[in-house]
C-alpha positions in Angstrom: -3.7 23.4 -17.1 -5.6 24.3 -14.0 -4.5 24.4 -10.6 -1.3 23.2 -11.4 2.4 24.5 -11.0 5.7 23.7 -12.6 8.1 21.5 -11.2 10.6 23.8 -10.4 8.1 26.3 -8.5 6.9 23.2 -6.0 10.7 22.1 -5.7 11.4 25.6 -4.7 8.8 25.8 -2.2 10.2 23.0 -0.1 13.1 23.5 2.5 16.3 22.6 1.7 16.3 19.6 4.0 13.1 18.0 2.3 14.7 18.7 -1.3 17.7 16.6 0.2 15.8 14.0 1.6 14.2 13.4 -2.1 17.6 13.3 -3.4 18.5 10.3 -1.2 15.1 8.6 -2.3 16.4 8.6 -5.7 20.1 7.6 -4.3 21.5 11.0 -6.0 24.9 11.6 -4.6 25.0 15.1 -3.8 28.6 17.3 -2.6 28.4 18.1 1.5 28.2 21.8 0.8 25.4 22.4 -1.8 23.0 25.6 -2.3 19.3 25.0 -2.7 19.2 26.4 -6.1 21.0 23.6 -7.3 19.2 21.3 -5.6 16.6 22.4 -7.4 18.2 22.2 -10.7 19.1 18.4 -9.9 15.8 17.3 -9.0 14.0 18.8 -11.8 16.1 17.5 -14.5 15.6 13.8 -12.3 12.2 13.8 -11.5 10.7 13.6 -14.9 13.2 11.1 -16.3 12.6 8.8 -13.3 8.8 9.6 -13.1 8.1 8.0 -16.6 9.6 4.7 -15.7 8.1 4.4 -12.4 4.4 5.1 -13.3 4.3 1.4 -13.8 4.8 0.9 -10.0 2.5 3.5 -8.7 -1.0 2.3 -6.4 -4.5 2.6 -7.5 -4.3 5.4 -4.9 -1.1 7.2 -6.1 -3.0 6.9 -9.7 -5.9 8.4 -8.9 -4.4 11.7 -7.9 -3.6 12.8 -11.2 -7.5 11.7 -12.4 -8.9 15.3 -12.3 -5.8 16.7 -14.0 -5.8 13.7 -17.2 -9.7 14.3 -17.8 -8.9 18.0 -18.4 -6.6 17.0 -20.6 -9.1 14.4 -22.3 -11.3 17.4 -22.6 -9.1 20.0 -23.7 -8.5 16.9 -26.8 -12.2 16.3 -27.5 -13.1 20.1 -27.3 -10.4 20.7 -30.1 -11.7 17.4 -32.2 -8.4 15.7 -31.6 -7.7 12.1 -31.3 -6.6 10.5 -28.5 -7.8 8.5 -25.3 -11.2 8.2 -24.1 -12.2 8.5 -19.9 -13.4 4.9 -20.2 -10.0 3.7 -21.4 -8.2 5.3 -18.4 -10.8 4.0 -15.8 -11.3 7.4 -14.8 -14.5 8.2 -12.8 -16.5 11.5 -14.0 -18.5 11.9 -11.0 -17.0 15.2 -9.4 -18.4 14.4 -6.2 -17.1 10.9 -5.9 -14.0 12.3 -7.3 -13.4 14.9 -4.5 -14.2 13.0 -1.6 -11.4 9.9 -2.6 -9.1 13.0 -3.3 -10.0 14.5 0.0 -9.6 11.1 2.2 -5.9 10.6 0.2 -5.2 13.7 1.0 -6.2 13.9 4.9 -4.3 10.4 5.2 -0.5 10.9 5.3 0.6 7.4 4.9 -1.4 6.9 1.5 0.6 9.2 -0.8 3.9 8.8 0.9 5.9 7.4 -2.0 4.8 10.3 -4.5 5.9 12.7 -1.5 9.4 10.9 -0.8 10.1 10.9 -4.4 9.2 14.6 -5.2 6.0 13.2 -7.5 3.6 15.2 -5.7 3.8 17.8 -2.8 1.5 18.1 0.4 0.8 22.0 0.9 -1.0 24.3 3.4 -2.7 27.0 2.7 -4.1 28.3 6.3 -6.4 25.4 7.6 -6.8 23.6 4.2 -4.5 21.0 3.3 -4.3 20.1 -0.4 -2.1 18.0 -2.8 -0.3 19.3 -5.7 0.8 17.3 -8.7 3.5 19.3 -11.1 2.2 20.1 -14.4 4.7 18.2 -16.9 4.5 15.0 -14.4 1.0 14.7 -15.3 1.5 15.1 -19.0 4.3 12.8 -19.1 2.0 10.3 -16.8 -0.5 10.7 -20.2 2.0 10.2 -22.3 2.9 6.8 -20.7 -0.8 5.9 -20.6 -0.8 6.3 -24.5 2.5 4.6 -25.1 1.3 1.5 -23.0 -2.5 1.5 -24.3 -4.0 -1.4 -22.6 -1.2 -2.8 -20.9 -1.0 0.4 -18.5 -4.1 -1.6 -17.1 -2.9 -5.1 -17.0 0.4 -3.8 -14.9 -2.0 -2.4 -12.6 -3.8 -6.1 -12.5 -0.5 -7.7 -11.7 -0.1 -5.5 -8.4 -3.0 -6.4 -7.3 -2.4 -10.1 -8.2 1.1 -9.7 -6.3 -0.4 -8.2 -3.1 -3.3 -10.5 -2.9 -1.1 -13.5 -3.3 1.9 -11.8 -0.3 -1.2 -11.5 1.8 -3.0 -15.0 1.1 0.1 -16.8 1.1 3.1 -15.0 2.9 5.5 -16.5 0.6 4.6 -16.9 -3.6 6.9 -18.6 -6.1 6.7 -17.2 -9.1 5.3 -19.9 -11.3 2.5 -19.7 -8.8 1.5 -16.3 -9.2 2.0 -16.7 -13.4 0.1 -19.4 -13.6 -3.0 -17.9 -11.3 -2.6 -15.0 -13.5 -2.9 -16.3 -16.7 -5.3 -18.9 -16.0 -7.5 -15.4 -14.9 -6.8 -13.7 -17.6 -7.0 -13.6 -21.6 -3.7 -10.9 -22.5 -0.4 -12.3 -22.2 2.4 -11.6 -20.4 5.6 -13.8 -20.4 6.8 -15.2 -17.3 9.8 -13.1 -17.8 7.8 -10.1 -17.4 5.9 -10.8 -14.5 9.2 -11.9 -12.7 10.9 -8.2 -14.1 8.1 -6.6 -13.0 7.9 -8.7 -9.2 11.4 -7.6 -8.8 11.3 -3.8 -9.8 8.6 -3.4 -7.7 10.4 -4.9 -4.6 13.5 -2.8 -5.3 11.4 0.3 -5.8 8.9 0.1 -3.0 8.1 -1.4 0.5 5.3 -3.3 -1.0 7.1 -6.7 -1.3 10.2 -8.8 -0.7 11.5 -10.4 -3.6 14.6 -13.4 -3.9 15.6 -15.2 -6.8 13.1 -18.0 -6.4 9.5 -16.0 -4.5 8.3 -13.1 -3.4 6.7 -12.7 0.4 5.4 -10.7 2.6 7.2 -8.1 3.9 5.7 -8.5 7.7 7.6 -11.9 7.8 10.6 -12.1 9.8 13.5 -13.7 8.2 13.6 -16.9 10.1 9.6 -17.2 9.5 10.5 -17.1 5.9 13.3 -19.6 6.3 10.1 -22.1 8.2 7.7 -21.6 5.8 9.9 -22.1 2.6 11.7 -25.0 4.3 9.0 -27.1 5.4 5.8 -26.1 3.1 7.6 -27.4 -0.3 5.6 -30.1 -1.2 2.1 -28.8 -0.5 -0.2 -27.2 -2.6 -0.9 -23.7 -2.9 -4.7 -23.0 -2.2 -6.4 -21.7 -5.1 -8.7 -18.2 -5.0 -11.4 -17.1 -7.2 -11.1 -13.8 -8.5 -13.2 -12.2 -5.9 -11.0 -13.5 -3.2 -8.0 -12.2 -4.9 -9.6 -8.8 -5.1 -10.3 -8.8 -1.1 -6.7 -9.9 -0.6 -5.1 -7.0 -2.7 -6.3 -4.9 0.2 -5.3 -6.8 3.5 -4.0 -9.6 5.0 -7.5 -10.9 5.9 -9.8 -12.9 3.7 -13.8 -12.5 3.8 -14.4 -15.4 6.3 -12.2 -13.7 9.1 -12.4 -9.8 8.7 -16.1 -10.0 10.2 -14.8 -11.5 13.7 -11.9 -8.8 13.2 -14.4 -5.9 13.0 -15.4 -7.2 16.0 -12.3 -7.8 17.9 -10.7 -4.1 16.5 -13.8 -2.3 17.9 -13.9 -4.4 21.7 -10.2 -3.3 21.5 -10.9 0.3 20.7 -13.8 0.9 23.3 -12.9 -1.7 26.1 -8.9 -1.0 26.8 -6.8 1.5 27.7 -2.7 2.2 26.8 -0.3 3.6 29.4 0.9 6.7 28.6 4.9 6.2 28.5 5.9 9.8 29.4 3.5 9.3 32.7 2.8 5.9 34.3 -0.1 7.3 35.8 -1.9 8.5 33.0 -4.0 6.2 30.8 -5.3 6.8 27.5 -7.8 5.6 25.0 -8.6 5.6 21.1 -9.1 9.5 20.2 -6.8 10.7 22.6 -3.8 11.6 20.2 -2.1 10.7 16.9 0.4 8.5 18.7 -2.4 7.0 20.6 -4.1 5.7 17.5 -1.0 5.0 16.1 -0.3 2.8 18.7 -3.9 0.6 18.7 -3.0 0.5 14.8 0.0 -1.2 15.7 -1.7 -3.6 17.9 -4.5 -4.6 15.3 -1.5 -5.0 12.6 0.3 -7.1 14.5 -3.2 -9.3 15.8 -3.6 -9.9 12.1 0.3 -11.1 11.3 -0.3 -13.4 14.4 -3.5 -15.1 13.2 -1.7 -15.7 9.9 0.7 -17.0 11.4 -1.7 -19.0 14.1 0.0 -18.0 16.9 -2.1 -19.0 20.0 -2.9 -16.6 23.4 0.4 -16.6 25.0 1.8 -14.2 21.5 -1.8 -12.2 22.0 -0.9 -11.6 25.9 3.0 -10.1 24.5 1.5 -7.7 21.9 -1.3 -6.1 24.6 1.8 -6.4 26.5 4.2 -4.2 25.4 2.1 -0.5 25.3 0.3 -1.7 28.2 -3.0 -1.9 26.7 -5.3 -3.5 29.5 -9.2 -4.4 29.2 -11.7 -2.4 31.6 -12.9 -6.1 33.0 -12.3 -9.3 32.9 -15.2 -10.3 30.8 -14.2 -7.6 28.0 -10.5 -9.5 28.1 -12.0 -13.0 27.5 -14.3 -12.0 25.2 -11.4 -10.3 23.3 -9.5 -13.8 23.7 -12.8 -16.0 22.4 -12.8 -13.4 19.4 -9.0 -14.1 18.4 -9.1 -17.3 18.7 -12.0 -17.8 16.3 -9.9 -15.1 14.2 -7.2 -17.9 14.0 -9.7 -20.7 13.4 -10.9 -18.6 10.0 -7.7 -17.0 8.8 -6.5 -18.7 6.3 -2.9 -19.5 7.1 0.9 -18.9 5.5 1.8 -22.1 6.6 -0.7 -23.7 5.1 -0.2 -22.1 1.7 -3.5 -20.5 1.9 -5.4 -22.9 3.3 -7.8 -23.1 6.5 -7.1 -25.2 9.2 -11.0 -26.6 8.4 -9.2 -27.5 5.3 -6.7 -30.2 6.7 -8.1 -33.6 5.9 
């Protein structure tokens, strides 16, 4: 297959600290004293096994970068007349340009295909200036393999994680019954309630996408003594009920489409309107652009603005998360503009205390 390499080659051209560090991903106990060759051996024999059952869990994202490798082998089978899966079963994209360019803003993103990294699924390499992404050869054959062994149902997993996200993010804490019975009322195939619940709970134990108990799932930004308030006291109210659109918007943030307008607005007043003290010199102030930690840090600050207007805390919880990296408006005007933007944030989030409901909503 093209532009691909073996397992064992892309193991070997890690250090022995990052082959280590993928061993504890998988919880592999490994002796004190161990050489890298037999680290090597370990993972390789590991990966593939624990690869195959963890396909199932994987992003749209993490999917995706194994596209261009599966439609060479779709072509390689319709070149030789063989049967097997077509591009439009896999929901696999033909346009190379499209293609390269999603590959190309995973790849420059280093957050987006952490989990394939961590767990030795895929490698980030460097090649002078270039950065690229390498997938090992018999990962992406087993990856087909699965496809074909699943059929359709590959899909509808991929339909429940979006389901599960959306509904963490509209509601902050989901029974499961809740999320079933959204699902199968949306939905013609059929998956047992068992499933769905097996599948809520691997995915919790297998990634930081969820939180999972014996009763819900939540959102993992929740503190525990938010989860305690909004489990204790919103019981007996009704869950507000999306459209399949709205789901769709909420699989990818915590925001729904009547508040991330005002956010837009808010995120860019806060990018070009404020300044963060630098912590290594009090007399230095920075701005958005000025360094990876810099951005980092205003990333932080618009996370944390979004868990707040979920929550619908008011100004004074605003004022402590500008607080703490010292982020501080160029005028007065810019500051209460910023506060008149969040507050109509709050007024059109729709709320975890609420079940998913506006405050415009309360009769």
């Amino acid at each position: 297959m093209k532009n691909t390499k073996p397992l064992k080659t892309l193991l070997n051209s890690q250090l022995k600290g990052q082959l280590k560090l993928i061993a504890e991903e998988h919880n592999i106990d490994l002796p004190k004293k161990i050489k890298k060759a037999e680290l090597v051996e370990i993972l390789s024999d590991f990966i593939p096994k624990q690869f195959y059952d963890d396909v199932i869990f994987f992003t749209g994202n993490e999917l995706f970068i194994y596209a261009e490798k599966i439609r060479d082998i779709i072509r390689d089978l319709d070149s030789e007349k063989k049967p097997g899966l077509n591009l439009k079963d896999l929901n696999i994209n033909m346009d190379n340009e499209e293609l390269d360019k999603t590959k190309a803003a995973l790849v420059a993103d280093p957050w987006s295909l952490s989990f394939l990294t961590a767990s030795g699924y895929g490698f980030r390499m460097n090649k002078g200036s270039d950065n690229f992404y390498e997938v090992p050869e018999e990962l992406v054959h087993l990856y087909f393999k699965k496809i074909e062994a699943l059929g359709s149902e590959f899909n509808h997993y991929q339909l429940l994680q979006i389901y599960i996200l959306a509904m963490v993010n509209l509601y902050g804490v989901c029974t499961y019954k809740q999320l079933y019975d959204l699902f199968k009322r949306n939905n013609r195939f059929n998956f047992s309630f068992e499933k769905v619940r097996d599948y809520i709970e691997q995915l919790s134990d297998k990634r930081a996408m969820v939180e999972a108990t014996e009763d819900d799932f939540y959102n993992i930004f929740l503190k525990p003594s938010q989860y305690d308030m909004l489990v204790e006291y919103n019981q007996y109210r009704k869950y507000y009920s999306p459209d399949k659109d709205e789901i769709l918007f909420y699989a990818d943030g915590l925001l729904g489409p009547e508040a991330e307008p005002i956010f837009k607005e808010l995120a860019e007043l806060l990018f070009f309107k404020t300044t963060v003290r630098n912590p290594f010199d009090a007399q230095e102030e920075l701005a958005v652009g000025d360094g990876e930690w810099v951005d980092e840090v205003y990333e932080a600050i618009l996370n944390q603005i979004k868990v707040a207007s979920k929550i619908g805390d008011g100004v004074a919880s605003l004022l402590e998360i500008l607080y703490i990296p010292d982020c501080t408006f160029d005028s007065l005007n810019d500051q209460d503009r910023f506060f008149k933007l969040y507050l109509e944030l709050v007024d059109k989030t729709r709320k975890w205390a609420l079940k998913g409901a506006l405050y415009s909503d309360l009769k």
